[in-house]
C-alpha positions in Angstrom: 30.4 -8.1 -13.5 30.3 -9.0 -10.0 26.7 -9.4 -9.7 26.7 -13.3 -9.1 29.0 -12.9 -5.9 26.6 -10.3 -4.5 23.4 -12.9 -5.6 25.5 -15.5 -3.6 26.2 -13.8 -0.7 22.5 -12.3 -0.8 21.3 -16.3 -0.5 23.4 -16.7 2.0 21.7 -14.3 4.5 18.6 -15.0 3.9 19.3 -18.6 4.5 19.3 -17.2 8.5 17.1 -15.1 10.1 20.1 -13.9 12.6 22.5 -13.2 9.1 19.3 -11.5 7.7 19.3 -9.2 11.0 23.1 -8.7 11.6 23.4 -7.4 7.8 20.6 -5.1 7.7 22.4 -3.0 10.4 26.5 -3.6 8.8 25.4 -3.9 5.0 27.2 -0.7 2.7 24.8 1.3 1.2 26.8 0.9 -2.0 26.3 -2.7 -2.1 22.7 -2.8 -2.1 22.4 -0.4 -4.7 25.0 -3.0 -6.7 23.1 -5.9 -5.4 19.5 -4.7 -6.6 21.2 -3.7 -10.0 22.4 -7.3 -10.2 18.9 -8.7 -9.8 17.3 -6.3 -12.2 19.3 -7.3 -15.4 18.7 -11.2 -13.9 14.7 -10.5 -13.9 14.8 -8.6 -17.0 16.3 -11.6 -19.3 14.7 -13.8 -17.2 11.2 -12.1 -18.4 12.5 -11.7 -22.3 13.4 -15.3 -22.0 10.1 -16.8 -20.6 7.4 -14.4 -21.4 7.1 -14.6 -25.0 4.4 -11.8 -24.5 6.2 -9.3 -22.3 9.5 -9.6 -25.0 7.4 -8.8 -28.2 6.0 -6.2 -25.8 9.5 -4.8 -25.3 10.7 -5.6 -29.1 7.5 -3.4 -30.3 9.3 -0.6 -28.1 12.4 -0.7 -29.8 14.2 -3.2 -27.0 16.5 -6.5 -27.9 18.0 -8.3 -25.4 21.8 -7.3 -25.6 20.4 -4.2 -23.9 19.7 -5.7 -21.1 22.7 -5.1 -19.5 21.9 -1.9 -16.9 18.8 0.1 -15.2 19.5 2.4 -18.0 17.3 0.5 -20.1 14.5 0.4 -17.8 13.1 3.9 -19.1 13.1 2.4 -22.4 10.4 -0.7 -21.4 6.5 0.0 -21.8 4.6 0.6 -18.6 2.7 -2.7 -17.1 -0.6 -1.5 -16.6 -3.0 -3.1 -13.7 -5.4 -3.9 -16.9 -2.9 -5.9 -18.6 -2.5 -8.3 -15.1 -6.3 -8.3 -14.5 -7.1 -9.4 -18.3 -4.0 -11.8 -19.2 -2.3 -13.0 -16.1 -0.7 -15.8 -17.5 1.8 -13.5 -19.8 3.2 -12.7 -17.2 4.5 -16.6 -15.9 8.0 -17.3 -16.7 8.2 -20.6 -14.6 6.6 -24.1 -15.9 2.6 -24.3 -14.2 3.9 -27.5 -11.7 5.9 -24.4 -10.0 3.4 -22.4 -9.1 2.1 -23.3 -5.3 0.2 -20.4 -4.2 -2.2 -17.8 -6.0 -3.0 -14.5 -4.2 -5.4 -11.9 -5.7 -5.6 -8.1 -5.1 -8.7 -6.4 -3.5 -10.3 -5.2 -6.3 -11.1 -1.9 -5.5 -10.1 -0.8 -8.8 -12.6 -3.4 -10.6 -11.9 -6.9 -12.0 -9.6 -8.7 -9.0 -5.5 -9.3 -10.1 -4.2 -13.0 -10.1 -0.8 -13.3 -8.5 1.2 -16.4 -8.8 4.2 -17.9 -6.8 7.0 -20.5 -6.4 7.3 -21.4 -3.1 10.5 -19.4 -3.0 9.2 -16.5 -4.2 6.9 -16.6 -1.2 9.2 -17.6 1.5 11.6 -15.1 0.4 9.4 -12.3 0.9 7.9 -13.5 4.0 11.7 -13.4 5.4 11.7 -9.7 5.0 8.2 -9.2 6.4 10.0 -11.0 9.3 13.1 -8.9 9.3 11.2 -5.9 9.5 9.0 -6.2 11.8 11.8 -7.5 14.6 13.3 -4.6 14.5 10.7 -2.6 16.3 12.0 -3.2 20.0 9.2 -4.6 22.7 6.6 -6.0 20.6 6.6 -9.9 20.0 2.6 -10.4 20.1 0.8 -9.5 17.2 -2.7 -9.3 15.9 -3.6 -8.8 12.0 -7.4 -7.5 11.6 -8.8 -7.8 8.4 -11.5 -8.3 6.0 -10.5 -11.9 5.6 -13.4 -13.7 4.3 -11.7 -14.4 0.5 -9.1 -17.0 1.1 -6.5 -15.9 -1.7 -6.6 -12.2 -1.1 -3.2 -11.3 0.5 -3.2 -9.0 3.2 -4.3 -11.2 5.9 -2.7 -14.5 5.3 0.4 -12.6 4.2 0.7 -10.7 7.3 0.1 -13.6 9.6 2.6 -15.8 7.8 5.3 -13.1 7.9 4.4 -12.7 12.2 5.3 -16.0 12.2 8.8 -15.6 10.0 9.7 -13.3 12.4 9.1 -15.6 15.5 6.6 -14.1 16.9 3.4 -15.2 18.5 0.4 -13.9 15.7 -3.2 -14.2 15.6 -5.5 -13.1 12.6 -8.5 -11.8 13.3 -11.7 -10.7 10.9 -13.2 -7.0 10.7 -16.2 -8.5 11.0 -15.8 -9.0 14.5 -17.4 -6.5 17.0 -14.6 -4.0 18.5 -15.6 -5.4 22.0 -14.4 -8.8 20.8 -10.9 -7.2 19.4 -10.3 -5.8 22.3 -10.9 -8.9 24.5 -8.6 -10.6 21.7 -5.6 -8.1 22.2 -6.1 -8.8 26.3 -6.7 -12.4 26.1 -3.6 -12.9 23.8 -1.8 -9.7 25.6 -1.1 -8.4 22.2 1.8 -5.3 22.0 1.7 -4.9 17.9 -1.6 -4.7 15.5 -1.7 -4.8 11.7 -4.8 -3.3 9.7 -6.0 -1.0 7.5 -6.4 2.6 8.8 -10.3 2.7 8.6 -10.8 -0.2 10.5 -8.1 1.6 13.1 -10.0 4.4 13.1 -13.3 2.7 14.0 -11.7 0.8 16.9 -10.7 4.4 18.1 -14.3 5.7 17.9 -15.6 2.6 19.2 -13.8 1.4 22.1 -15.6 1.3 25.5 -12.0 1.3 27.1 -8.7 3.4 27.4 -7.3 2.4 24.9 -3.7 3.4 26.3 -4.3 0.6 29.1 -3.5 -2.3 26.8 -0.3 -2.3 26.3 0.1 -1.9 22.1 3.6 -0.3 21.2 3.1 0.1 17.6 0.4 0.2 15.2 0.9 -0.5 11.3 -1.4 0.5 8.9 -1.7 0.2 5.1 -4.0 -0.2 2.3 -5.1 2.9 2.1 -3.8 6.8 2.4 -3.9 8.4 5.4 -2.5 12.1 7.1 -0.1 13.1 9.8 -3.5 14.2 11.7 -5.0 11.4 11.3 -1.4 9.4 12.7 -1.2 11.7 16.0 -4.8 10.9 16.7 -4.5 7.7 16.8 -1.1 7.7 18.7 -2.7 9.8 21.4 -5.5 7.6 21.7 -3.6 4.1 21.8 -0.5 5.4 23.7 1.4 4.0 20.7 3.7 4.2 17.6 1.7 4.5 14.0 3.5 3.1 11.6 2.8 3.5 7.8 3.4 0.5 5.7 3.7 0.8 1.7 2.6 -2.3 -0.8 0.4 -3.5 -3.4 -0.7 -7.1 -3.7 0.5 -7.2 -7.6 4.1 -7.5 -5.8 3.1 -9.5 -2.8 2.7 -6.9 -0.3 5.4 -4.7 1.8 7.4 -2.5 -0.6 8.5 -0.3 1.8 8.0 0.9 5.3 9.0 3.1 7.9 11.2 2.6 10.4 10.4 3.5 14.7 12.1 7.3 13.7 9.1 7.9 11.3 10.7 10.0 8.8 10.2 7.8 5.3 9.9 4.8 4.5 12.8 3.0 3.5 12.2 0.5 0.2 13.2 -3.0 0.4 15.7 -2.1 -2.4 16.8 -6.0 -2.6 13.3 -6.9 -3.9 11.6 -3.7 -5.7 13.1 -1.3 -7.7 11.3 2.1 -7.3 10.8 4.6 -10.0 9.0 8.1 -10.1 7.3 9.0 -13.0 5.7 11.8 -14.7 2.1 11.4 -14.8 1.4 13.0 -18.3 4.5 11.8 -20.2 6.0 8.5 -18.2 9.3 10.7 -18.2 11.6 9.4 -15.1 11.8 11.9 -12.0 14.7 13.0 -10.2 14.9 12.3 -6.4 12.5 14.8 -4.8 10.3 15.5 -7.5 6.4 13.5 -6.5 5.0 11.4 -9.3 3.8 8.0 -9.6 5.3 4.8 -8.5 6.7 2.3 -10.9 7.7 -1.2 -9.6 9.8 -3.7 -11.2 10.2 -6.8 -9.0 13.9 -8.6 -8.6 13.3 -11.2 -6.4 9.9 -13.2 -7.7 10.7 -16.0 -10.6 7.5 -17.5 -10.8 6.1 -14.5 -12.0 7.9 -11.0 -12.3 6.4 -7.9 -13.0 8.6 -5.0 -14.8 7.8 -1.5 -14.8 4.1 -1.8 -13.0 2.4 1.5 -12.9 0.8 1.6 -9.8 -0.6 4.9 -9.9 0.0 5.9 -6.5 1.8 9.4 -6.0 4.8 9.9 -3.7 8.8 10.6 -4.2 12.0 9.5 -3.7 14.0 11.1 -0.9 17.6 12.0 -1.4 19.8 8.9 -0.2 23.4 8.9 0.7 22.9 8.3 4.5 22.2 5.2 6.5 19.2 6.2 8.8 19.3 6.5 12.8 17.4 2.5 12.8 20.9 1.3 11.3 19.2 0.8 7.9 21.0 1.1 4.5 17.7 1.4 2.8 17.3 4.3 0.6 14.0 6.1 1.5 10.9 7.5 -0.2 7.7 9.7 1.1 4.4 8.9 2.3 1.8 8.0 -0.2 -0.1 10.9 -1.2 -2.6 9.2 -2.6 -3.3 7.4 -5.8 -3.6 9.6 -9.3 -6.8 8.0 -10.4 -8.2 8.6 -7.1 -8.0 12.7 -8.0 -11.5 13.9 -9.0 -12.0 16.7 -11.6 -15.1 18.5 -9.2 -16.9 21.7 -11.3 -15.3 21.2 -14.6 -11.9 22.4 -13.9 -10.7 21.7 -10.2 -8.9 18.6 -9.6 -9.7 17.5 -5.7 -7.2 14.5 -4.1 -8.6 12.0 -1.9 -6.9 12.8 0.7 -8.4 16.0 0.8 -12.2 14.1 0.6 -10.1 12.2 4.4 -9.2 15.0 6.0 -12.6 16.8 5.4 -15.0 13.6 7.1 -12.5 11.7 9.0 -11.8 14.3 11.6 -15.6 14.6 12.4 -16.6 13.1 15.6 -18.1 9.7 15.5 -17.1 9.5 11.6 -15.3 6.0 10.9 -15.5 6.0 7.0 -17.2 7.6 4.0 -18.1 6.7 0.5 -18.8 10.2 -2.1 -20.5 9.4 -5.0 -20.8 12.2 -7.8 -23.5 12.0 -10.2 -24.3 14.7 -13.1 -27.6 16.7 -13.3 -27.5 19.3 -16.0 -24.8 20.9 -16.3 -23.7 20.1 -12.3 -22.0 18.3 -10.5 -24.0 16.5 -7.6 -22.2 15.8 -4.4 -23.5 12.9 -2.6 -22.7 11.2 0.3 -22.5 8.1 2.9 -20.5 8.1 6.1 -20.4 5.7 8.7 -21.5 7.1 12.1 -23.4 6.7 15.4 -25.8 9.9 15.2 -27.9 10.3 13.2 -29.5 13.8 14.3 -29.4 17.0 12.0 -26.5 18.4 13.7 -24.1 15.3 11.6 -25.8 16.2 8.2 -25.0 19.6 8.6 -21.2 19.0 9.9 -21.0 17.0 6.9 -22.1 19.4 4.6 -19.6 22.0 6.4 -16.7 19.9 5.9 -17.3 19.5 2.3 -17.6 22.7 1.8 -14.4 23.7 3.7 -12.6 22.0 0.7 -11.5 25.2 -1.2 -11.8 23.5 -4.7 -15.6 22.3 -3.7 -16.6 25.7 -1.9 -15.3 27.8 -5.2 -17.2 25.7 -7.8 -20.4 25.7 -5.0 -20.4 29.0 -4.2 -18.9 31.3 -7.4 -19.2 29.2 -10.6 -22.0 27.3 -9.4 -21.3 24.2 -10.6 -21.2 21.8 -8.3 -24.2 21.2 -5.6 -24.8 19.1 -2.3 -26.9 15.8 -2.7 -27.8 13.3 -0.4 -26.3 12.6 3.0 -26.8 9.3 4.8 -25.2 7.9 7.8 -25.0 4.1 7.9 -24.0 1.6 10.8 -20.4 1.4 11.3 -18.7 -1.7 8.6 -21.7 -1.3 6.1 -19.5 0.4 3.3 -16.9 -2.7 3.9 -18.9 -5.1 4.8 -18.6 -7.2 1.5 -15.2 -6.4 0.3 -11.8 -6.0 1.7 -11.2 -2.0 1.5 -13.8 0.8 1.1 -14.3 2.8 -2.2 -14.3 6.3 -1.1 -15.0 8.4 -3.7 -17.1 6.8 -7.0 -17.7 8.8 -10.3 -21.2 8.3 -12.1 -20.6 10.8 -14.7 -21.0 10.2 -18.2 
């Protein structure tokens, strides 16, 4: 009943970066979770009002618009699928055309690239959080963003250059392209203390640079766009002398959905503009807090154009919430990113393999920056090949490689006892071949029939 006072007051700290700041750290937890409810029911009859499609979407499942009244509805709305966004973006625009400014597409990683239109407030509102979040990570006012930026209207790198400057800092964007000689001069030239990028492009910096890396000065490192592991994390924070900080988003919703905090235990959702379900994988049914399944987003904060329910396929839970966290937060939390559902590989008929497991085999070999596994069919097997990026070349890499794959219990079982899976091709390619013309890395691609 309320929920216009708490939209009010909710404009009126974000109207000031220091009213932003001072309410992140005073805020109740109740009234976020009041607030956020407030917003959903506004986006959801905002959507049945000005998305003709989206409302016969929702009528087919049973849904008229007097339910729109609590989240208790929201298990009873169809899932927005990425195909849906890729093939018909514009039934998905609730605002007249004049309003949208700015267009953003997603990577396209996952095939045909996502169009992602924006009011001007839509942008500038998230851009304010980007800012709020990343002043609260004491010591570190100069930051570099590195990456592949050569597509004007993909997100990540204008994004997180535009939301440095939000937060009044001093930001340069930089390209992957560039050697890791000229990244390093950029961070001393510019005496950088905070880089943004994407964890393989960290990871080659690490195997690359000529230097000690824990002589120049970066506090904090934030990666995302892809999974990574705790190994992978204290690696890098031993190398760099610094903090690795995982950031969660897709650029369907414009980026940072959540994000942890210098403690680095979860990452606490920006509750104000995402709501954050956990799903079921095989039936859609809602998990409890705890439970790991995929992430469903519903955006409260975007007019121009709102998406509800979007299945985003990546796997991770909610943590239990109840507690404001040691950074002064009153964000509710949720886990790492496992990885992402359709990223899991059935291997030898029967044995479902995670990416992650595929990183953890390759990445932690020496002189390994990325890796692309392709599996093909021959008969009745599976074929195994696979491309790494690397600075050797001799026997001694193949044979590592071959090792590590084979280490992966799912792999060694169907190689070894059912015999249906073997060990193609192994090529080692110049480091930022496999990214070299798009802006993340497929790891893992399935030829099969």
């Amino acid at each position: 009943m309320l929920g216009w006072l708490y939209q009010a007051i909710e404009r009126w700290g974000r109207a000031s970066s220091a009213r932003l700041d001072a309410a992140a750290d005073y805020v109740p937890l109740w009234y976020v979770r009041r607030l956020a409810e407030a917003k959903l029911i506004r986006t959801l009859r905002h959507v049945w009002r000005n998305a003709p499609a989206q409302r016969r979407r929702w009528q087919t499942a049973g849904v008229r618009l007097g339910d729109l009244r609590s989240s208790e509805i929201l298990p009873h709305l169809p899932l927005t699928e990425a195909a849906q966004l890729a093939e018909n973006p514009d039934d998905f625009i609730c605002v007249p055309r004049e309003q949208l400014i700015h267009v953003l597409t997603t990577s396209g990683t996952k095939g045909k690239p996502k169009k992602v239109y924006l009011t001007a407030d839509d942008l500038d509102r998230h851009l304010r959080m980007i800012g709020t979040h990343l002043r609260r990570f004491p010591g570190a006012t100069r930051t570099a963003a590195i990456f592949n930026t050569d597509r004007p209207t993909w997100a990540a790198g204008p994004i997180a250059r535009a939301g440095i400057e939000k937060a009044g800092m001093f930001g340069v964007l930089s390209h992957t392209g560039r050697s890791v000689d000229e990244q390093i001069r950029l961070i001393r030239e510019y005496d950088i203390d905070m880089v943004i990028t994407m964890p393989a492009y960290a990871h080659r910096m690490t195997v690359e640079a000529d230097c000690d890396l824990r002589q120049l000065g970066i506090r904090y490192i934030h990666l995302g766009g892809q999974a990574w592991s705790e190994a992978f994390r204290r690696m890098l924070e031993d190398a760099w002398g610094a903090k690795v900080i995982d950031v969660y988003g897709c650029m369907e919703c414009v980026g940072g959905i959540a994000s942890e905090c210098r403690h680095q235990d979860g990452l606490h959702v920006t509750e104000i503009d995402f709501w954050v379900e956990i799903v079921d994988p095989a039936t859609g049914e809602v998990l409890p807090n705890g439970e790991e399944g995929e992430i469903v987003l519903t955006t409260l904060s975007k007019r121009g154009m709102p998406l509800v329910r979007y299945h985003t396929h990546d796997l991770a839970r909610l943590l239990p919430g109840g507690e404001r966290c040691a950074c002064g937060l009153p964000l509710r939390k949720m886990s790492r990113v496992r990885g992402r559902a359709d990223d899991t590989i059935i291997i030898g008929g029967d044995a479902n393999v995670f990416a992650d497991e595929f990183d953890r085999a390759f990445l932690s070999i020496p002189g390994v920056t990325d890796y692309q596994l392709v599996v093909e069919k021959d008969s009745y097997k599976d074929v195994l090949n696979l491309t790494v990026e690397g600075d050797r070349t001799d026997g001694g890499l193949t044979r590592a490689l071959a090792e590590a794959l084979l280490a992966i219990p799912h792999v060694k079982i169907a190689h070894d006892t059912t015999r249906t899976v073997t060990l193609g091709e192994m090529n080692v390619v110049a480091r930022g071949t496999l990214s070299a013309d798009r802006a993340k890395t497929v790891r893992v691609i399935d030829r099969r029939p």
